[in-house]
C-alpha positions in Angstrom: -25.6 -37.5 12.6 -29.4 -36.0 12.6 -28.0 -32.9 13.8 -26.3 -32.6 11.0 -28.3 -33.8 8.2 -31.0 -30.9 9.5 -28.3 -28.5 9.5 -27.9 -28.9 5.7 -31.2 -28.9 5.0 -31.3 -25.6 6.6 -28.9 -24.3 5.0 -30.7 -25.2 1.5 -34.2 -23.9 2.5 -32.9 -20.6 3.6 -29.3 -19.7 1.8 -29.5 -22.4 -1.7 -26.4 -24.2 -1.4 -26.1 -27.8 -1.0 -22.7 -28.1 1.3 -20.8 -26.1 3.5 -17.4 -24.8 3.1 -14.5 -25.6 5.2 -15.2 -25.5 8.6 -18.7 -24.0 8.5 -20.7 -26.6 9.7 -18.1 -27.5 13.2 -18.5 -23.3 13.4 -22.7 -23.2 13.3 -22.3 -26.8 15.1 -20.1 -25.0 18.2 -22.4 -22.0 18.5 -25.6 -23.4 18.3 -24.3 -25.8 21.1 -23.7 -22.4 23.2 -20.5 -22.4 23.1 -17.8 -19.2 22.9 -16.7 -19.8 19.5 -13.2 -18.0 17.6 -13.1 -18.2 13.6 -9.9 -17.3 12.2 -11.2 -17.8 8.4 -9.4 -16.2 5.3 -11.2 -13.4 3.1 -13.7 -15.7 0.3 -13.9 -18.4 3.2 -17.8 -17.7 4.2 -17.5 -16.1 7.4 -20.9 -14.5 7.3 -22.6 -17.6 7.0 -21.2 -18.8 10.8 -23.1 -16.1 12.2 -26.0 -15.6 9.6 -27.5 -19.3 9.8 -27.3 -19.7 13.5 -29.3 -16.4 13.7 -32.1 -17.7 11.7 -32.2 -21.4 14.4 -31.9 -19.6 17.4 -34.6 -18.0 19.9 -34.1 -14.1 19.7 -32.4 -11.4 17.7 -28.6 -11.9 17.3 -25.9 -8.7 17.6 -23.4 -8.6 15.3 -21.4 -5.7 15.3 -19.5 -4.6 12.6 -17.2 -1.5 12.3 -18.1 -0.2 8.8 -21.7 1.5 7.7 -20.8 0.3 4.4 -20.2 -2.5 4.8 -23.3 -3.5 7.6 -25.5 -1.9 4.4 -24.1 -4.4 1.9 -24.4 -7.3 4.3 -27.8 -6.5 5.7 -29.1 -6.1 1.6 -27.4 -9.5 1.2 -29.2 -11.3 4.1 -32.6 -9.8 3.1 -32.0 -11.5 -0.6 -32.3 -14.1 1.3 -35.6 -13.9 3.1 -38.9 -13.1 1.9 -38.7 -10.7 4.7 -37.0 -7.6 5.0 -37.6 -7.2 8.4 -35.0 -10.0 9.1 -31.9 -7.8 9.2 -31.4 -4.0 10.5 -28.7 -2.2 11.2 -28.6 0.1 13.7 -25.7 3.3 13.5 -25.4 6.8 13.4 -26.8 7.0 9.6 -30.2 6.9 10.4 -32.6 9.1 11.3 -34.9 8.7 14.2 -38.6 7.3 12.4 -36.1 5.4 11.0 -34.3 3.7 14.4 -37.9 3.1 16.4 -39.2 1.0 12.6 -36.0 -1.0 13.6 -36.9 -1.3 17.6 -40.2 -2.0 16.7 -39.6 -4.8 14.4 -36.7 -6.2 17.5 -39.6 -6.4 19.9 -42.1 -7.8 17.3 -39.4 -10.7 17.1 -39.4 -10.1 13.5 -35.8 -9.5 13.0 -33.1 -12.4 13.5 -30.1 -9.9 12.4 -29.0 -6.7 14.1 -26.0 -5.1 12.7 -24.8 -2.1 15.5 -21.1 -0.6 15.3 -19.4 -0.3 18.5 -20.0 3.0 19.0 -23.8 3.2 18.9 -23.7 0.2 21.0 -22.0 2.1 23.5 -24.6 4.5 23.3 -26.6 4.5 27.0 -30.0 4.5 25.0 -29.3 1.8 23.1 -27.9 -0.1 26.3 -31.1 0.0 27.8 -33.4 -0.9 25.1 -30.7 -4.3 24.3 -31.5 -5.1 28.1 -35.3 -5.5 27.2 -34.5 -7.7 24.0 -33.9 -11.8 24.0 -30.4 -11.8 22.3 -29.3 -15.8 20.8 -25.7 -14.7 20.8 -23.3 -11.6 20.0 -20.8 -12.0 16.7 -17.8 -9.7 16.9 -16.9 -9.1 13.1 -13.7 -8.1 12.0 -12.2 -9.1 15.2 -8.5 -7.8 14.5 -9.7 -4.6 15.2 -9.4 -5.3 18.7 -5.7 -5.8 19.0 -3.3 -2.5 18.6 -1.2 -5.4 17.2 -4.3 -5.5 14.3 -4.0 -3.8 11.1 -7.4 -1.7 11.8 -7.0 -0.9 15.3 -10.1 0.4 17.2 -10.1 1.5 20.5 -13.9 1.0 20.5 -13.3 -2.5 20.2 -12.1 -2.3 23.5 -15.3 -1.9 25.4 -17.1 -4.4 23.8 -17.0 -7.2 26.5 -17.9 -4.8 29.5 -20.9 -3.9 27.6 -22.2 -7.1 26.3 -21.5 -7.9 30.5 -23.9 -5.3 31.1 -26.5 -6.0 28.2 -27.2 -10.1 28.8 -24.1 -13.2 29.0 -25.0 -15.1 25.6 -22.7 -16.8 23.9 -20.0 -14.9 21.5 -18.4 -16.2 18.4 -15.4 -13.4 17.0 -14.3 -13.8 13.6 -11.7 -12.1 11.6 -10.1 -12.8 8.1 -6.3 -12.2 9.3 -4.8 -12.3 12.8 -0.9 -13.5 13.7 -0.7 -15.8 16.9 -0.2 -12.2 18.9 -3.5 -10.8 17.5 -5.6 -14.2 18.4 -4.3 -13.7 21.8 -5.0 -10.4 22.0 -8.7 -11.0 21.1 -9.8 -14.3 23.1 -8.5 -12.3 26.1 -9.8 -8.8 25.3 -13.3 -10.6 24.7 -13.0 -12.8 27.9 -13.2 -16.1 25.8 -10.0 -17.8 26.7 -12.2 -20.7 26.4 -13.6 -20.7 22.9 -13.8 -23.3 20.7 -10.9 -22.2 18.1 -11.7 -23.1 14.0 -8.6 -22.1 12.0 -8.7 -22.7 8.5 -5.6 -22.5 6.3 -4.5 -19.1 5.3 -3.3 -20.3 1.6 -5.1 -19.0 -1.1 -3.9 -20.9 -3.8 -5.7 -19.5 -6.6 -4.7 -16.0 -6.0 -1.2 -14.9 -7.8 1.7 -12.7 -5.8 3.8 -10.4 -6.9 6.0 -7.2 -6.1 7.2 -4.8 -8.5 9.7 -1.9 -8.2 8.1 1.4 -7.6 9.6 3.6 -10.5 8.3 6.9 -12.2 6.4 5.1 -14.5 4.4 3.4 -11.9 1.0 4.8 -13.6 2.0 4.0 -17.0 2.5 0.1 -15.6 -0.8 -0.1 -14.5 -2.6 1.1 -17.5 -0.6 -1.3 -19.4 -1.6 -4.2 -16.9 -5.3 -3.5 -16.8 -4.9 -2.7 -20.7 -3.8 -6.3 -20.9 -6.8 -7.7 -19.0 -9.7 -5.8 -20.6 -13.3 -6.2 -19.0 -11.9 -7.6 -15.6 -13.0 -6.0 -12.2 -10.3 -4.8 -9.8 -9.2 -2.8 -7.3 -6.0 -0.1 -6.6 -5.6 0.8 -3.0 -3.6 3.7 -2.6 -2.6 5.2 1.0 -3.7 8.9 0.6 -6.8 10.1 -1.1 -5.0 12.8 -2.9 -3.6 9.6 -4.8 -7.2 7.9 -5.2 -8.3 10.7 -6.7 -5.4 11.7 -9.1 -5.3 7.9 -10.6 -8.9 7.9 -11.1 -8.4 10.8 -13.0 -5.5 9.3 -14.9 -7.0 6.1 -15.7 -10.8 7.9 -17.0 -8.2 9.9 -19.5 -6.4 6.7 -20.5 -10.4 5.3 -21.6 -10.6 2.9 -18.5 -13.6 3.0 -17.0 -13.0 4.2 -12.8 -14.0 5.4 -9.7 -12.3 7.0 -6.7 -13.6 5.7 -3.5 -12.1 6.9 0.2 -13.8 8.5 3.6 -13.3 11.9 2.7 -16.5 11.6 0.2 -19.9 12.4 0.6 -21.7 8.7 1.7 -24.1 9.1 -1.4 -20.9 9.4 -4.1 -19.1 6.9 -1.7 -22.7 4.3 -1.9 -23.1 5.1 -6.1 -19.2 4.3 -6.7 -19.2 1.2 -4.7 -22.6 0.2 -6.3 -21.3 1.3 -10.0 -18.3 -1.4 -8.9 -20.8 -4.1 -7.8 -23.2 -3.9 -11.1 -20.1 -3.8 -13.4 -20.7 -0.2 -14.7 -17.3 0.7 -14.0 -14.6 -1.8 -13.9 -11.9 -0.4 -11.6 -12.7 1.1 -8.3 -9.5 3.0 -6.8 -9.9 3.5 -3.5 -7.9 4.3 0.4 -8.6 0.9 2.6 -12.0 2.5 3.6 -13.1 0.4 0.3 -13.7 -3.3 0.6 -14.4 -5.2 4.2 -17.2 -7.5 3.9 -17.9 -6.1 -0.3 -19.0 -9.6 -1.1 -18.3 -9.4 -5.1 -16.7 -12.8 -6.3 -14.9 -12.1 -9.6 -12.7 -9.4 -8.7 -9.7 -10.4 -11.2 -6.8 -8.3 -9.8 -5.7 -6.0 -6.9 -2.7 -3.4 -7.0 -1.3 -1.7 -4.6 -0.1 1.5 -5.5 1.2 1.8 -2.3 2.9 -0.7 -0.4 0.4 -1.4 3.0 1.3 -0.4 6.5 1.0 -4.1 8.0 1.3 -7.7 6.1 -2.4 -8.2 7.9 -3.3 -5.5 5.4 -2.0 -6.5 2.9 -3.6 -10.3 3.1 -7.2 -8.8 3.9 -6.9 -6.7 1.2 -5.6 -8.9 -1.9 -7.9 -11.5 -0.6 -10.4 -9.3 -2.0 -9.0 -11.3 -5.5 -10.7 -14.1 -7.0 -13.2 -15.4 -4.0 -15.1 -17.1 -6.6 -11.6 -19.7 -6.8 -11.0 -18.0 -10.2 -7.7 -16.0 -11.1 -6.6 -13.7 -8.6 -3.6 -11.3 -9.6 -2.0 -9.5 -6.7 0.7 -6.5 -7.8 1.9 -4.8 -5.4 4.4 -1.8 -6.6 7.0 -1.3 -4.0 9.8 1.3 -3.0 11.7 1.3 0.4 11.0 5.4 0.9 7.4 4.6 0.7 7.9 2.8 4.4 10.3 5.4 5.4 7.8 8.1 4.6 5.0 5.8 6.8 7.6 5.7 9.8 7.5 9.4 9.3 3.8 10.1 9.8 4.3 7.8 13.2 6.1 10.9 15.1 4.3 12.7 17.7 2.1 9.2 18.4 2.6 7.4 21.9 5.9 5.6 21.8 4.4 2.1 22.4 1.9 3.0 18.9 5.2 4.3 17.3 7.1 0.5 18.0 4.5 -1.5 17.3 3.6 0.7 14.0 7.7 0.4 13.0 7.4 -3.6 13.5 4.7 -4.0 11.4 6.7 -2.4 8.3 9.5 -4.0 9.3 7.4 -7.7 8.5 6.1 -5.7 5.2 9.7 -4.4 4.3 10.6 -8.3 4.8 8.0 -9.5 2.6 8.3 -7.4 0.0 12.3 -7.5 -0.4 12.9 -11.0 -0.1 13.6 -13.3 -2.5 11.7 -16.8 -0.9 8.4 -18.0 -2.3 5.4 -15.1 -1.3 3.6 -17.9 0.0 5.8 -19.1 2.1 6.9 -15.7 3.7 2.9 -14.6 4.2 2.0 -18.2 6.0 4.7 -18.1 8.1 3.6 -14.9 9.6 0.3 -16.0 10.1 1.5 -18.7 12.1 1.2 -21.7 9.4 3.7 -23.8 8.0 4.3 -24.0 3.9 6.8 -27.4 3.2 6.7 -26.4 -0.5 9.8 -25.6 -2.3 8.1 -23.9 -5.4 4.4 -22.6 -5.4 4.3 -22.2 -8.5 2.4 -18.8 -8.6 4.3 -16.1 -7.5 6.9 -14.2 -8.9 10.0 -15.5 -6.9 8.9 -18.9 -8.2 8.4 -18.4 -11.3 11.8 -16.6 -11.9 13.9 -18.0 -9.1 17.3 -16.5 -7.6 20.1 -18.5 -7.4 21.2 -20.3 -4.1 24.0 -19.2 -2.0 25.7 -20.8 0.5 25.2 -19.0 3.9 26.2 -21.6 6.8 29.3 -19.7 8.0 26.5 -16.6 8.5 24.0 -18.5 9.9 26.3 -19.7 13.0 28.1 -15.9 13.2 24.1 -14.4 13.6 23.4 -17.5 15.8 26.5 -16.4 18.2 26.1 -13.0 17.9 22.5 -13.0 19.0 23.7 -14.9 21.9 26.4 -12.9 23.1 23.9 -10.2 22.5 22.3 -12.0 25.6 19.0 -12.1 22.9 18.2 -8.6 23.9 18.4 -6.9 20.6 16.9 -6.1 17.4 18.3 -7.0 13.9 19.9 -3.9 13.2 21.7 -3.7 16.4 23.0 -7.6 15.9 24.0 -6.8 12.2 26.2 -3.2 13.1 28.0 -5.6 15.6 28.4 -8.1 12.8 29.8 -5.7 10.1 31.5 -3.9 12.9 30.0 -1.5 12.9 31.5 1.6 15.8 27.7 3.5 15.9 26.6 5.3 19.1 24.3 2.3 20.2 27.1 -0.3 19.4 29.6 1.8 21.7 27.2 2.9 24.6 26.4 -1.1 25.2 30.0 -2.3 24.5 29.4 -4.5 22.2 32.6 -3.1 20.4 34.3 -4.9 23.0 33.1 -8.2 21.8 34.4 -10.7 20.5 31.8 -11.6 17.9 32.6 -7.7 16.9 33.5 -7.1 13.1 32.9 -11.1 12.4 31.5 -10.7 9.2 33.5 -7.0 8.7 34.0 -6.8 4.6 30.2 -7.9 4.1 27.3 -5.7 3.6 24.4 -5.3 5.7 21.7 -6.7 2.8 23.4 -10.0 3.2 23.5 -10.2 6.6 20.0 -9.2 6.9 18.4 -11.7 4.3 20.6 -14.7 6.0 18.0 -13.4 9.4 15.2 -13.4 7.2 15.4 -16.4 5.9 16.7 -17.8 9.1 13.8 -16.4 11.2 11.4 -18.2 8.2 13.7 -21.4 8.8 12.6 -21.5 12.4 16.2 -21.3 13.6 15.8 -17.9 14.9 12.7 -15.8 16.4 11.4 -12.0 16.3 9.5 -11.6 19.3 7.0 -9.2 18.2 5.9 -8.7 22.0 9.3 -6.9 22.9 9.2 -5.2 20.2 11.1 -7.2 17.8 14.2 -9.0 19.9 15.9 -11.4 18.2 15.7 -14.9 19.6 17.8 -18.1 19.4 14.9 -21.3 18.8 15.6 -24.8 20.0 16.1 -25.4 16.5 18.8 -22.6 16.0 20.7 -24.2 19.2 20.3 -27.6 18.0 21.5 -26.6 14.2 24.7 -24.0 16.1 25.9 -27.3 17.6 25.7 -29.4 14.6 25.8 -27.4 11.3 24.2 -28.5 8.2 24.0 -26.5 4.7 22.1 -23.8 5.3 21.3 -21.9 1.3 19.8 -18.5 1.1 19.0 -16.3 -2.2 19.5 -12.6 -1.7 16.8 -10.6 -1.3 15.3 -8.5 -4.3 16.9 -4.6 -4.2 13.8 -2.1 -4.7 15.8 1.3 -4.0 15.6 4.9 -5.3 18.4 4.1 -8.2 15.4 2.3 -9.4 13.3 5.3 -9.7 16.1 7.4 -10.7 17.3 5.0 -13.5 14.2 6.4 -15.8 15.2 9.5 -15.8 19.0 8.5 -16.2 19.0 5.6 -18.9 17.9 7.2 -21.5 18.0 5.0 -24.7 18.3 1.7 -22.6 14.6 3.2 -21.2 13.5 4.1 -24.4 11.1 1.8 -25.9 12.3 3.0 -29.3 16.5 3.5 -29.2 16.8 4.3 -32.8 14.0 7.3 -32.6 15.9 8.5 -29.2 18.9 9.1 -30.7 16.8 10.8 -33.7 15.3 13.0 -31.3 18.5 13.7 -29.9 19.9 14.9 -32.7 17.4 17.0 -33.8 17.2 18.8 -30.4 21.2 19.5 -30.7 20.6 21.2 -34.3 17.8 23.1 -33.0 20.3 23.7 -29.7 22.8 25.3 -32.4 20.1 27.5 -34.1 18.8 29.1 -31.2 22.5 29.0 -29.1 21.3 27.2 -26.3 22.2 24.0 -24.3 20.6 21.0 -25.3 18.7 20.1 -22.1 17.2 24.1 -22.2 15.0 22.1 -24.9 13.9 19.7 -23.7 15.5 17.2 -21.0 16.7 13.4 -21.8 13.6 11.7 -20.2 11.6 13.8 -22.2 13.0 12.8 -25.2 13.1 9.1 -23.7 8.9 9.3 -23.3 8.9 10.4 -26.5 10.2 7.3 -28.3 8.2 5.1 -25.8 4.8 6.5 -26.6 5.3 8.7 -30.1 3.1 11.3 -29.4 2.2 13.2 -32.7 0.0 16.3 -31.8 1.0 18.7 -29.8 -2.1 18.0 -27.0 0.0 14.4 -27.0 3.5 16.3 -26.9 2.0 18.4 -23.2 1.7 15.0 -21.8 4.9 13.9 -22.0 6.8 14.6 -18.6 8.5 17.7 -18.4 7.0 19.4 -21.4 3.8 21.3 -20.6 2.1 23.2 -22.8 5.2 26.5 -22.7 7.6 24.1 -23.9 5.0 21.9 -26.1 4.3 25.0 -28.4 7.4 26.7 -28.1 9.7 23.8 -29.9 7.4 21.4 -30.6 6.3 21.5 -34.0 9.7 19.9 -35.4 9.9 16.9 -32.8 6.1 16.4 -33.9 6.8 16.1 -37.3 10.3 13.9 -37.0 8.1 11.2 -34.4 5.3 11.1 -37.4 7.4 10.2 -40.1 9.2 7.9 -38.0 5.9 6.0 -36.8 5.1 6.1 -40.5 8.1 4.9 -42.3 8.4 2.2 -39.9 4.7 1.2 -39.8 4.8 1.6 -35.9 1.2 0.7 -34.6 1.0 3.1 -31.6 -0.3 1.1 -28.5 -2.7 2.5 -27.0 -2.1 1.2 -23.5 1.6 2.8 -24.2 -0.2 6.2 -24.8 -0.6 7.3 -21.2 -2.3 10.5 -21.0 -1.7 12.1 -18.3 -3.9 15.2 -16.2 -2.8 18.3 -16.4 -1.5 19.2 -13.3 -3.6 21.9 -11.6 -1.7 22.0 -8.2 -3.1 24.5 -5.6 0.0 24.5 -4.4 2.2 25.6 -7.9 -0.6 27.7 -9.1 -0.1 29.9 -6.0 3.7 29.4 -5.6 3.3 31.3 -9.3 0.7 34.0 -8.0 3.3 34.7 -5.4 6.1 35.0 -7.7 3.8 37.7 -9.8 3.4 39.4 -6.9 6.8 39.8 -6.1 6.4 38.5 -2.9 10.1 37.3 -1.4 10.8 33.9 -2.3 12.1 33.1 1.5 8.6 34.1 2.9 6.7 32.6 0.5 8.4 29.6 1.9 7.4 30.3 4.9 4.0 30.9 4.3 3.5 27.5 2.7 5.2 25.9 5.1 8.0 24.8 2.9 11.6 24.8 3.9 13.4 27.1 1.1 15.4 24.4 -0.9 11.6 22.5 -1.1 9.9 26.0 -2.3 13.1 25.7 -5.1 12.0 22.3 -6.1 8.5 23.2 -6.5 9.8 26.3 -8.5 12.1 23.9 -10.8 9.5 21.6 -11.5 7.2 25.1 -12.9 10.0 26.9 -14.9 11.0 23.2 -16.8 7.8 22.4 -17.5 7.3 25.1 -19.7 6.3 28.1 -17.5 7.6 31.5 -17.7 8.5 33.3 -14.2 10.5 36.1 -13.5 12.3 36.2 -9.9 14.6 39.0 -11.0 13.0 41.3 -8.0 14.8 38.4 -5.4 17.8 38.1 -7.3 18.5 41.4 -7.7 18.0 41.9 -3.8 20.2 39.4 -2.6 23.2 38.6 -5.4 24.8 41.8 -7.2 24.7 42.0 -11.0 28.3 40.8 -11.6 27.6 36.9 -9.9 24.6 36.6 -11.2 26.2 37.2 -14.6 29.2 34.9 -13.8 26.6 31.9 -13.0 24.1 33.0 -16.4 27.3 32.2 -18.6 28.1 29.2 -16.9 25.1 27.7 -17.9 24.7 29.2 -21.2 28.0 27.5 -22.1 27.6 24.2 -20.1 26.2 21.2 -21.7 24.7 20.1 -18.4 22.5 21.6 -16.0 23.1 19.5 -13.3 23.8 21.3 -10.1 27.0 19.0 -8.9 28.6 20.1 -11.8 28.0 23.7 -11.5 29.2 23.9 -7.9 32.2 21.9 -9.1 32.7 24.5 -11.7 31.8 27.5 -10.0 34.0 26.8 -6.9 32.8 27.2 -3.2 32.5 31.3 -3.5 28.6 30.6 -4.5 25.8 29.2 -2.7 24.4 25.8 -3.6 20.8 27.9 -3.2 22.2 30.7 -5.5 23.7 28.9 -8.3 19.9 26.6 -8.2 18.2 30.3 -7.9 20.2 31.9 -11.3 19.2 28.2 -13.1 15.7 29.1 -12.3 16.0 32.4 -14.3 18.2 30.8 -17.3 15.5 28.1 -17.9 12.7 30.5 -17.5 14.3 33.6 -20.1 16.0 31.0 -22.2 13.6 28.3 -22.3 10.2 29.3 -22.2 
């Protein structure tokens, strides 16, 4: 009891707070005792403090390495706040200069500094080695231990060396602490870092403060999220986006739209990189969009929301990085905007990595796929996959509680996957088990025989959504089991054999759809989209008379979800009017004047106030890539080798070209056409669309019969659009 009344009082004189949190004092209590000590602890929890008190009881300088520069900066700045004494805490990496590493080897051996923050690769380092052999060291902390595992969302091979090298340097005890692992990952660590042993503190993962939600992914994802952080004025938060490319465009697009951003990612220079995150940290800017560079360790309490503009590449991700939210126990908004491609894409950019990276990276999404589709309470589905079990039937602050599906009964299914799985001798994945199900004849199903089956076709007339949320939902249930080891095999539970033998209700609710018809329905819907129906059919009428004046089709004009942004955000100049999609500045002055002047009087007559967070200005697009797609074009340089030479297939060099001629742009291909089509079809396919109401391509090869090329009709639409249009 002593032990521990001194063990607050330390805690006062040197960090100011009165208690511990959690399982703190246990953690300090275990390492101080010498033991090997393993914190699984979520993001907010005070993992730093586990390491940061012991360092300042103990004989000798404690190691912690860390894998981020930034991040060893913010927490070394931190730990000096709290001593009068800035030589307490160093950090030693490939940042500093050389004056600057002896000042920190000199203050090691003066016993001055408690604290040394390395990252794995300058420990590896043969100099450094050597001097760590001449230093008393109280113990090593391994931060951020996921990074370990290849099963971890931040996989390091470094990592992997560690132990060897602490082997070499001095035995002291080691205490490894991470913010997300899965049973797998844990594993994966204790026996990486040859502490089988340790003393295990695991504290719950549920945040209950912070507030989950996934959204579909449509073209107006950036107008969404202007209108969310709009709607929570003067609140700190952070957009992770996968690519920097992104980062930087929604910076960009949020600065126009008068919110106050900065991009953040590794390609920038470390003194932008350092200014941005600090302008986050003092509150100069509100918003800091930013690749998952931004964030480990960034001790700042109050961040209100975090959106993911992207959908993350693990679930382990995902948690670290919306526990970012509301560390303080305040409000904590997590929207995440979701669209299957997105993971499709992902799977994509695994090809040509070893096949064992290119399993374990397709499992991961498969668990974020999961999570983001189904219908069951967020909290529930994130907990389970770290390992923890949530008995509640409603949370009460996510999005699938708040607006909950309707229960279906799903017994029959459950006991048809149950006996599948088992005549599947538990040796397959979900997909293989569902094509069996829906009897399905594919290449896999045939080579293995499972057409032969009895269990084949059993639940033929279904679709494989269904099937696939009744596994889901059963795998959540504990009846059935994805061993993530093999690669995700489906496995029958005790539970599952127990419940196959006995059957009890068994209620499922089908699993949110987040497809491209979501995307595609903006551009499709037209008045339904339209914020304003009344002035979209205004609009529409006026661009048929001004069809009739000039003698051209309609959509020549401008295109329905043109019209449909225009009675969403009534933009009345003509600086407005070039941000409105598919307009640019051609088409903006060419026929804009009239629709101006029809949205004016219509905002005016009807005392519309315009909201401002619906008025989403958007960046000119300056892409490298259509700027010298168009220098090409002027150049007369054949369109299939300027394919080539970009590294496009052709029909994606004609997409790139569609997307310049209807925004506005004036080309002239007539030096390709004329090479490859004689006058007389090109003509036939120019009257076509002059008289068709449509442009769509479907109906023009329906139209135009099977004597013309799908790339020649899409090539003559080019030049109709671009003479006629622009």
């Amino acid at each position: 009891m002593a032990k521990n009344i001194v063990l607050t009082e330390e805690l006062k004189k040197h960090f100011g707070f009165d208690t511990f949190k959690g399982n703190q004092e246990a953690i300090i209590s275990s390492l101080l005792a010498g033991n090997d000590t393993f914190v699984l602890m979520p993001t907010g929890g005070g993992k730093s403090l586990c390491y940061q008190l012991p360092s300042l009881l103990m004989e000798g300088t404690a190691i912690v390495i860390s894998p981020l520069i930034a991040l060893m900066k913010n927490q070394v700045d931190a730990m000096r706040n709290f001593s009068e004494d800035d030589n307490v805490a160093h950090f030693l990496n490939s940042s500093l200069n050389k004056t600057a590493i002896d000042q920190v080897k000199s203050d090691i051996i003066a016993g001055k500094t408690k604290l040394l923050y390395v990252a794995p690769e300058s420990l590896t380092k043969e100099e450094n080695i050597e001097f760590l052999k001449t230093v008393p060291i109280s113990f090593y902390a391994v931060d951020e231990a996921h990074c370990i595992s290849e099963w971890g969302h931040d996989f390091r091979p470094e990592y992997r060396r560690i132990r060897p090298i602490i082997n070499e340097i001095s035995r002291r005890p080691v205490i490894a602490l991470t913010a997300t692992a899965t049973p797998k990952v844990q594993h994966d660590i204790q026996k990486n870092l040859g502490m089988q042993d340790a003393a295990v503190f695991k504290s719950s993962f549920n945040r209950t403060n912070l507030y989950y939600e996934v959204r579909p992914k449509t073209a107006n994802v950036d107008r969404d999220i202007i209108k969310f952080i709009k709607a929570n004025p003067d609140k700190s938060g952070i957009i992770y986006c996968l690519s920097r490319k992104k980062v930087e465009e929604l910076a960009e697009i949020l600065k126009v739209n008068n919110i106050k951003a900065l991009p953040y990612h590794a390609g920038m220079d470390g003194a932008t990189r350092s200014a941005n995150q600090d302008a986050f940290l003092l509150e100069k800017v509100d918003v800091i969009v930013a690749t998952i560079a931004f964030g480990m360790g960034i001790d700042k309490p109050d961040v209100r929301f975090v959106i993911h503009y992207d959908i993350p590449k693990s679930l382990e991700g995902y948690y670290q990085e919306t526990g970012r939210a509301g560390r303080d126990g305040g409000e904590g908004q997590c929207i995440a905007f979701y669209i299957n491609k997105d993971l499709l894409k992902m799977e994509k950019f695994m090809q040509g990595k070893p096949l064992a990276e290119q399993e374990i990276g397709k499992q991961l999404l498969i668990e974020t796929a999961s999570y983001a589709e189904s219908s069951i309470c967020r909290r529930k589905s994130l907990l389970h996959y770290f390992g923890e079990e949530y008995n509640e039937d409603n949370c009460g602050n996510c999005d699938n509680c708040l607006n909950p599906k309707k229960q279906v009964e799903a017994k029959d299914e459950l006991c048809a996957v149950i006996e599948t799985v088992a005549a599947l001798k538990e040796k397959f994945k979900s997909d293989q088990v569902i094509d069996v199900m829906l009897g399905n004849n594919t290449a896999t199903v045939k080579s293995y025989n499972h057409d032969d089956l009895e269990v084949f076709g059993c639940l033929q007339g279904s679709d494989a959504r269904t099937v696939n949320t009744v596994i889901r939902q059963a795998i959540i249930a504990g009846y059935l089991d994805r061993d993530i080891e093999n690669f995700g095999l489906l496995k029958i539970t005790a539970k599952g054999k127990a419940y196959y033998k006995k059957p009890t209700s068994f209620k499922i609710v089908e699993d949110n759809e987040f497809n491209e018809e979501e995307e595609e329905m903006v551009v499709k819907s037209g008045a339904a989209c339209a914020v304003d129906p009344e002035l979209y059919n205004i609009l529409k009428d006026l661009r048929k008379k001004l069809a009739k004046r000039l003698e051209l089709p309609p959509y020549v004009i401008f295109q329905d979800p043109s019209l449909e942004a225009m009675a969403t955000t009534y933009p009345i100049s003509i600086e407005e009017l070039q941000n409105i999609p598919g307009v640019g500045a051609g088409k903006a002055k060419r026929y804009g004047e009239e629709f101006i002047k029809v949205i004016k009087t219509h905002v005016e007559e009807n005392e519309i106030e315009r909201p401002e967070d619906l008025r989403v200005r958007s960046v000119a697009n300056k892409s490298k890539l259509k700027i010298s797609i168009i220098q090409g074009i002027d150049r007369k340089i054949a369109l299939d080798s300027l394919a080539e030479s970009k590294g496009l297939e052709f029909g994606e060099l004609l997409d790139e070209i569609e997307a310049i001629v209807y925004s506005g742009t004036k080309i002239s291909i007539d030096y390709f056409l004329n090479e490859i089509m004689d006058e007389d079809r090109q003509l036939d396919i120019f009257e076509y669309f002059k008289e068709s109401e449509s442009d769509a391509l479907e109906d023009a090869i329906n139209e135009l019969g099977s004597e013309y090329t799908e790339e020649e009709i899409r090539l003559m639409r080019i030049k109709f659009l671009s003479e006629l249009g622009n």
